[in-house]
C-alpha positions in Angstrom: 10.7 28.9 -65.5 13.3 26.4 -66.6 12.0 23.2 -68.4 13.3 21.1 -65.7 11.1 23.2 -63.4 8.2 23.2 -65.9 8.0 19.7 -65.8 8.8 19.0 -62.3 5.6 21.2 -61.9 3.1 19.3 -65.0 4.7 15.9 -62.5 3.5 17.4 -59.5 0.2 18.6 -60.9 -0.8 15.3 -62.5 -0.1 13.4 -59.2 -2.2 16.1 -57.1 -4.7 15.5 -60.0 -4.4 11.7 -59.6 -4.5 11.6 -55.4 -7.3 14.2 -56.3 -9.2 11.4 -58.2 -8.1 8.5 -55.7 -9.6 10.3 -53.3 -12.7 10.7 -54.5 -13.2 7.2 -55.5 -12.2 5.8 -52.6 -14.1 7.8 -50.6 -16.7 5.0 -48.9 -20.3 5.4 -49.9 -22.9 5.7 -47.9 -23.6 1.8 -47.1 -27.6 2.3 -47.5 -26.7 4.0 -51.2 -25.1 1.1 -52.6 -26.2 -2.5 -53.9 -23.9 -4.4 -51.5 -24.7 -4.0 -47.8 -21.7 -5.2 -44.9 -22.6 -8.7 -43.5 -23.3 -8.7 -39.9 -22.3 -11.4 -37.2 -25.0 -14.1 -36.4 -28.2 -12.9 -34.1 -30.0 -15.2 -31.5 -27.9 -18.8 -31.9 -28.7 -21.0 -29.2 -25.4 -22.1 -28.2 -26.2 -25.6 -26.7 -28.1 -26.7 -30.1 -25.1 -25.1 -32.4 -22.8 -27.0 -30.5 -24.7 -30.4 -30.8 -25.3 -28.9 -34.9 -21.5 -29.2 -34.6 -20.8 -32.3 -33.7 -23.6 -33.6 -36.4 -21.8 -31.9 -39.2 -18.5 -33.4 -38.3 -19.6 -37.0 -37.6 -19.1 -39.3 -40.1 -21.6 -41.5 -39.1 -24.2 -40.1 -40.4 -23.8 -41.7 -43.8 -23.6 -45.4 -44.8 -20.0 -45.9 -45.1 -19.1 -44.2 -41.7 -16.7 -42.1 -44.0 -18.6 -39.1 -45.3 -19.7 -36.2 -43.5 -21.4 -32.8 -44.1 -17.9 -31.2 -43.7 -16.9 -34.0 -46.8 -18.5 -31.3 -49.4 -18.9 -28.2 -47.2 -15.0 -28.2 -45.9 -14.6 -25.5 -43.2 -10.9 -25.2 -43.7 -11.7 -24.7 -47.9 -14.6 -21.8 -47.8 -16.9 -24.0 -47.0 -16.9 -26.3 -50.4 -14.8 -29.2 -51.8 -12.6 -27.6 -54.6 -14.1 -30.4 -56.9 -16.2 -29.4 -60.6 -19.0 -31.9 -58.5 -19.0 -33.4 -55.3 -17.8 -37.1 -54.7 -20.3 -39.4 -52.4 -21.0 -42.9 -51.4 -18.8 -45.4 -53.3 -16.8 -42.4 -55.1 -19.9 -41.9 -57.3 -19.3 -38.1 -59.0 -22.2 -35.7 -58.1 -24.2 -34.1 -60.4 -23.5 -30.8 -59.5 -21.0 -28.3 -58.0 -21.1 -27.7 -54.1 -22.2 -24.9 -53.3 -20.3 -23.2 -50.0 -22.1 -23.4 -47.0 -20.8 -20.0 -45.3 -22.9 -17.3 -45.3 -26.1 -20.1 -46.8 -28.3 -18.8 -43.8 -28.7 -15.8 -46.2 -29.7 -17.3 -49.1 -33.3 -17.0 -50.6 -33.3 -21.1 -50.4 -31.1 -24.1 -50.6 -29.5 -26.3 -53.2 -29.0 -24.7 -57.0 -32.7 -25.3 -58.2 -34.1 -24.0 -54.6 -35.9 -26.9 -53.5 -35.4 -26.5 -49.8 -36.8 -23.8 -48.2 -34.1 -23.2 -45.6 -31.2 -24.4 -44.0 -33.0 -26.8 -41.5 -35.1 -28.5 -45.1 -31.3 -28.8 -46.8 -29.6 -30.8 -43.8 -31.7 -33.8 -44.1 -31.5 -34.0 -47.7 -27.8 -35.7 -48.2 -28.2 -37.9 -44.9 -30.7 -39.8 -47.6 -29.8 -39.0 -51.0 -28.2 -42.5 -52.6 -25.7 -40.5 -55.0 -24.3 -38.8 -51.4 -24.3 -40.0 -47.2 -26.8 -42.9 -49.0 -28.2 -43.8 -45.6 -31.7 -43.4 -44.7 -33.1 -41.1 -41.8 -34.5 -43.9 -39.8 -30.7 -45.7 -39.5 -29.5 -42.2 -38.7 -31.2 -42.0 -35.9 -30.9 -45.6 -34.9 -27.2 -44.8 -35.0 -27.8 -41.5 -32.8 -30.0 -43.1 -30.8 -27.4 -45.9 -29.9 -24.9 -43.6 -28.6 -25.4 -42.5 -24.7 -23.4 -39.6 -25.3 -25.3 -38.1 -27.7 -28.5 -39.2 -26.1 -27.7 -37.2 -23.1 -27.0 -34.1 -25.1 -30.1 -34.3 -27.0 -31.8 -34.2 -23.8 -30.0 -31.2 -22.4 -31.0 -29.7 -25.5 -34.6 -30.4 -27.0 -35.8 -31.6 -23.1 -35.4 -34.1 -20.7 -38.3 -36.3 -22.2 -37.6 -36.4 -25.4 -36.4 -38.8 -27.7 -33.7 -37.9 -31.1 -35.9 -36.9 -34.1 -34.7 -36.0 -37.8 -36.5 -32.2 -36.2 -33.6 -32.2 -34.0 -31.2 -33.5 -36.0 -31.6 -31.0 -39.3 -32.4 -28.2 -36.4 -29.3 -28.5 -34.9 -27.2 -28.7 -38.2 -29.1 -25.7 -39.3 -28.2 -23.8 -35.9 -24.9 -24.4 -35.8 -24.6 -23.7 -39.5 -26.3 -20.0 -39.3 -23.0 -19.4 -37.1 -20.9 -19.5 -40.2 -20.7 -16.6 -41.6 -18.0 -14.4 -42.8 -18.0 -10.8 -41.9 -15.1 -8.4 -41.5 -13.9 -8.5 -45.3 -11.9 -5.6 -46.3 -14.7 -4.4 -48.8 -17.3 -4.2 -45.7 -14.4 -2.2 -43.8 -14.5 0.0 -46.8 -18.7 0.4 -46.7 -18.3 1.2 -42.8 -15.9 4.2 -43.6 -12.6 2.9 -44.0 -11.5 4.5 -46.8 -7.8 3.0 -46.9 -9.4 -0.6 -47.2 -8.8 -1.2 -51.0 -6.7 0.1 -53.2 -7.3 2.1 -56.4 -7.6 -1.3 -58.9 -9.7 -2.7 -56.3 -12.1 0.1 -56.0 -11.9 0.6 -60.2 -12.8 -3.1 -60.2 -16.3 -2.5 -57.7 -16.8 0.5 -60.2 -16.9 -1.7 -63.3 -18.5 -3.9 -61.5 -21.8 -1.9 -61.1 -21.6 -0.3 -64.6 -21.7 -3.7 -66.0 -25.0 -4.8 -64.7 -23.1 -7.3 -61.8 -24.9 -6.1 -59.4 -28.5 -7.0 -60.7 -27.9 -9.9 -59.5 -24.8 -10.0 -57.0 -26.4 -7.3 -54.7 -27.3 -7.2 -51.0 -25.4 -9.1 -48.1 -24.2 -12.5 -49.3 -23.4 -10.6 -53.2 -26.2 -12.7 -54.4 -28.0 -16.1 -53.1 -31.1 -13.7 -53.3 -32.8 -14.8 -56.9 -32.7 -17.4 -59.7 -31.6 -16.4 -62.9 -31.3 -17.8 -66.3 -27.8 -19.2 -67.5 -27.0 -17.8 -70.8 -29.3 -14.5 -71.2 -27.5 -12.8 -74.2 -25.4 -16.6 -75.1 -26.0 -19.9 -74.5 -24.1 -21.7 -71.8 -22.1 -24.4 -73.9 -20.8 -26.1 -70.4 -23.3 -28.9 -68.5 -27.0 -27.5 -68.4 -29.4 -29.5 -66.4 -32.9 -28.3 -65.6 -32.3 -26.0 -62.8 -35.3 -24.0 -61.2 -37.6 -26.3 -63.9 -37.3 -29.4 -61.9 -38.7 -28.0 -59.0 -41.4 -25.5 -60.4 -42.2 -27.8 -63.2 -42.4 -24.3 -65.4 -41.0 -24.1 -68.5 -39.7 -20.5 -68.1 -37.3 -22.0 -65.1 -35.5 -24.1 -67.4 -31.4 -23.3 -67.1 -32.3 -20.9 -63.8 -30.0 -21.5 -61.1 -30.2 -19.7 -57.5 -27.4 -16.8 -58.3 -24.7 -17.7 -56.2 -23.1 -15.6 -53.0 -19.6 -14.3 -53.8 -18.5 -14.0 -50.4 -15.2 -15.7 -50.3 -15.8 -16.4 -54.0 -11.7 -16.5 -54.2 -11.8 -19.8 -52.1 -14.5 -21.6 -53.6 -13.5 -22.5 -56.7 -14.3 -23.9 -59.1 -17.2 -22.0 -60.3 -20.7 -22.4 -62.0 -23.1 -25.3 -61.3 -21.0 -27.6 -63.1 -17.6 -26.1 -61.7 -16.3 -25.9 -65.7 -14.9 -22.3 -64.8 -11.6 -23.3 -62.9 -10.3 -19.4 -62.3 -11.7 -16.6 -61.7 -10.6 -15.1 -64.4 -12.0 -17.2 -66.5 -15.8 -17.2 -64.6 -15.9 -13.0 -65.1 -15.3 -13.9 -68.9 -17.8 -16.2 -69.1 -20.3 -14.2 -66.9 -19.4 -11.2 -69.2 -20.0 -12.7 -72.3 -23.4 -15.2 -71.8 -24.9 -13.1 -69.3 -24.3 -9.2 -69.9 -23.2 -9.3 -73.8 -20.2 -7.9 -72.9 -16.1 -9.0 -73.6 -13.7 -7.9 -70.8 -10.1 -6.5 -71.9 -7.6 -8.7 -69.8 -7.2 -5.0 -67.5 -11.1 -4.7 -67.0 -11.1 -8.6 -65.9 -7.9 -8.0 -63.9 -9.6 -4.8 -62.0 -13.2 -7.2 -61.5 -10.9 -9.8 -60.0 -9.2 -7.4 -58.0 -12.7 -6.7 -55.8 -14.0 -9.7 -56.1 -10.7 -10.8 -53.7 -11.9 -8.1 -51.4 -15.0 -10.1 -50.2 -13.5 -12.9 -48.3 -14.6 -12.5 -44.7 -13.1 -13.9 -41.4 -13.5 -17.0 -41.6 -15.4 -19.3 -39.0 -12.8 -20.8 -36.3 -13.7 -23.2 -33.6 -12.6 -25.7 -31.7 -13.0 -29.1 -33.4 -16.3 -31.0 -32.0 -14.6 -34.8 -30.1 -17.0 -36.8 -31.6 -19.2 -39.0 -28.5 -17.6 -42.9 -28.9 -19.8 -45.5 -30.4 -21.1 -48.3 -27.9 -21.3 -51.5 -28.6 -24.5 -52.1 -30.1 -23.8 -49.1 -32.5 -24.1 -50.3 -36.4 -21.2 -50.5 -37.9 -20.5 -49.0 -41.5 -20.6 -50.2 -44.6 -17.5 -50.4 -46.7 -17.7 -49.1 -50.0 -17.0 -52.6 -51.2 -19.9 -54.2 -50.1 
């Protein structure tokens, strides 16, 4: 055999080799054998209260100034989040902490960072009231509701013909029409229902690192996390912003730096990361997470391969009609400028 011939052939046997391999890694698992299950569309919404929910996260009313809404922080064109390290409220006061994206929230073990609302339904009241954010209180909130025929009609249709607005209502609606956002569809869930041409080879290399590091401890299950609390800094310390976490709720010492482990569905549009949003790429979070958390230091190609499938989990994302907001009648308060 010529030489030309002899390597022509070692070619053509390493690339059947290599399709060989490709093959067999991106051969899609059997969904029930691995740590990440496919996210499913929302069951049992009750379309007339998710509509009114609607309407309630988009109305700026709700807060003091007239100007901030629950879309202000959880923006529905920006995966569900603000962009911002922490969230800006009433009078431009900076947040505390980062936001946290409200799409796929329904499946989280609780709400807020340190877990102190139970569920969705707990979580919605909580800015309404909270100074440092909407800074009204519930009672004007549902003066304000309660001033508008519009909305006093709906309400009606809703909850029943004899009842009057509530903060139940109110946070139950928000909480209805907020279970609707989630985010199935993403090309790693095509991959987990059979489709093995869904991600390429770096993408599926990046999943497989992903597991042999230890990721999936904690990013496991439908929302890739959102299921536990978990220390930050296990093998380092976190040298970015610590407040209590987990401690300020459970008053336990052992809680102290535990954060709810956050979903990382659509994690490529929710920057920027952590509870203090100091990790502006994501890049720079799997370093970080690497390092303080799993005692181990990516090579640029091993963070390059994680990023790679972590891009693979955005979903569809939510699309609706924008809610027309009921007018406000005359004896409607007014808001608040920030100046006042």
């Amino acid at each position: 055999m010529k030489v030309g011939s002899v390597t022509a052939a070692i070619a053509l046997a390493g690339a059947a080799a290599a399709t060989m391999a490709f093959a067999q890694t991106s051969a899609p698992m059997n969904p029930l054998e691995e740590p990440i299950t496919p996210i499913l569309p929302p069951k049992q919404i009750d379309i007339g209260k998710a509509e009114l929910g609607k309407k309630l996260y988009f109305d700026p009313r709700l807060s003091k100034s007239g100007f901030i809404s629950c879309n202000s922080c959880h923006n529905l064109s920006m995966g569900g989040s603000d962009n911002l390290p922490t969230s800006i409220g009433d009078r431009w006061q900076r947040g505390p902490i980062n936001s946290p994206t409200v799409l796929n929230s329904s499946l989280n073990v609780a709400q807020f960072w340190d877990g102190r609302a139970a569920d969705l339904k707990e979580q919605a009241g909580g800015p309404i009231a909270n100074p440092g954010e909407m800074a009204f209180s519930h009672t004007l909130a549902i003066d304000m509701l309660a001033s508008i025929p519009a909305y006093v009609r709906e309400f009606r249709q809703v909850f029943g013909v004899d009842t009057k607005i509530d903060l139940d209502q109110v946070t139950g609606a928000i909480a209805e029409f907020e279970k609707t956002l989630v985010t199935p569809n993403s090309r790693f869930d095509q991959w987990l229902l059979g489709r093995s041409d869904a991600l390429t080879a770096q993408e599926l290399e990046g999943y497989k690192l992903f597991k042999e590091s230890g990721c999936v401890a904690c990013h496991n299950g439908e929302a890739v996390g959102g299921n536990s609390f978990q220390r930050m800094g296990i093998i380092e310390p976190y040298k970015g912003s610590m407040s209590e976490g987990r401690a300020a709720v459970t008053g336990k010492d052992a809680d102290r730096f535990s954060f709810k482990v956050p979903t990382l569905r659509n994690v490529e549009l929710t920057y920027p990361y952590f509870h203090d949003g100091a990790a502006n790429t994501l890049a720079e979070a799997v370093d970080v997470m690497g390092r303080i958390q799993l005692g181990r230091t990516y090579t640029k190609d091993e963070n390059d391969r994680i990023v790679a499938f972590l891009k693979t989990l955005t979903g569809d994302q939510p699309t609706f009609l924008m809610p027309i907001l009921p007018p406000s009648a005359d004896r409607t308060p007014r808001p608040v400028p920030f100046d006042n």
